[in-house]
N, C-alpha and C positions, 0 to 999 in steps of 0.2 A: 548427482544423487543416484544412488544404484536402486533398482525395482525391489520395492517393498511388497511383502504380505500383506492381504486384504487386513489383516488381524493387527499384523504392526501397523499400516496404515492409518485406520480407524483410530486406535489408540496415541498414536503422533498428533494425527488430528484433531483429537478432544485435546488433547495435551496444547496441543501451538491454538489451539481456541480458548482456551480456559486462560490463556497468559495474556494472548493480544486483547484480549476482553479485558482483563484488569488493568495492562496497562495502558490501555486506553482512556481506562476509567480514570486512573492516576493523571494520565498528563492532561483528558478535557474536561472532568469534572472537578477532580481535588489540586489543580497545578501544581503537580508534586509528583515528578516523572521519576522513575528508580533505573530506567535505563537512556539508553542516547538513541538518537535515530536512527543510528547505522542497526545497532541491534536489534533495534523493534523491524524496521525494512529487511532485514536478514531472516526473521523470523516468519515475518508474511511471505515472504518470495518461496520460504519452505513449504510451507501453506499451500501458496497457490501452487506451485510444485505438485505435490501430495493429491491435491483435489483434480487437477489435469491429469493426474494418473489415474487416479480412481473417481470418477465425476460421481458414483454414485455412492460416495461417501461425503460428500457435501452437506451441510449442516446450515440453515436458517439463520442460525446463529452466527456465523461466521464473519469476520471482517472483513474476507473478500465478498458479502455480500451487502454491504451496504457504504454507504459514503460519510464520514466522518462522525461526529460526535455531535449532541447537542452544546452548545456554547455557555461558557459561566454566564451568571447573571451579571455580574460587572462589566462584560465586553458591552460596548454602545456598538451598533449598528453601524455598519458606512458602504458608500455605494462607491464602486472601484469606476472610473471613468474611463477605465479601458478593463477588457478583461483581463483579468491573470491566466499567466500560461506557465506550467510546472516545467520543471527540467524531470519528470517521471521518474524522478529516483537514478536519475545519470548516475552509472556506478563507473568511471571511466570514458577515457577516449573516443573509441567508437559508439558507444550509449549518447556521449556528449553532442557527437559530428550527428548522428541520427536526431536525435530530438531537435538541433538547428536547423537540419534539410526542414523536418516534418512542422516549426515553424515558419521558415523561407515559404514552402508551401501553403501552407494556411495563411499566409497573408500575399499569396501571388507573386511572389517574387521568385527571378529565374535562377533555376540553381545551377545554369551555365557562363551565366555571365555577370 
């Protein structure tokens, strides 16, 4: 991504804010998603792009500032008996190899042998 204007910026960022907010809304509120995940994580990663370039154009609002959605009322609750651990959006190989070291580690295991 090449260095944007404070002014393009700004305006990207309300832009990539006003989208991830709806489809947010769409895939946890109305389960009725208009895009795929690959596009919606394309779209955040721009985001968060954007806002590490310009920190003081970050916005309350934003879905790099909070963590998921409230849940439909039809999901029932369940307690996971181990926790879940993400692959972080692995977009590839190296993304892949990383999040395994960074699991190996998080559960003590040597990553020499």
């Amino acid at each position: 991504m090449t260095p944007a204007s404070s002014d393009d910026a700004a305006a990207r960022i309300a832009a990539l804010i006003a989208a991830l907010n709806d489809h947010a809304y769409r895939y946890h509120v109305l389960d009725a998603p208009v895009i795929g995940d690959t596009q919606y994580d394309d779209m955040l990663r721009d985001l968060e792009a954007l806002e590490a370039e310009h920190p003081e154009l970050a916005q309350p609002d934003s879905p790099t500032q909070r963590i998921g959605a409230a849940p439909l009322q039809g999901f029932r609750q369940m307690a996971h008996p181990v926790p879940m651990q993400s692959l972080a959006n692995a977009r590839g190989g190296d993304e892949l190899v990383g999040w395994g070291r960074r699991i190996r580690r998080y559960l003590g295991h040597d990553l020499d042998g």
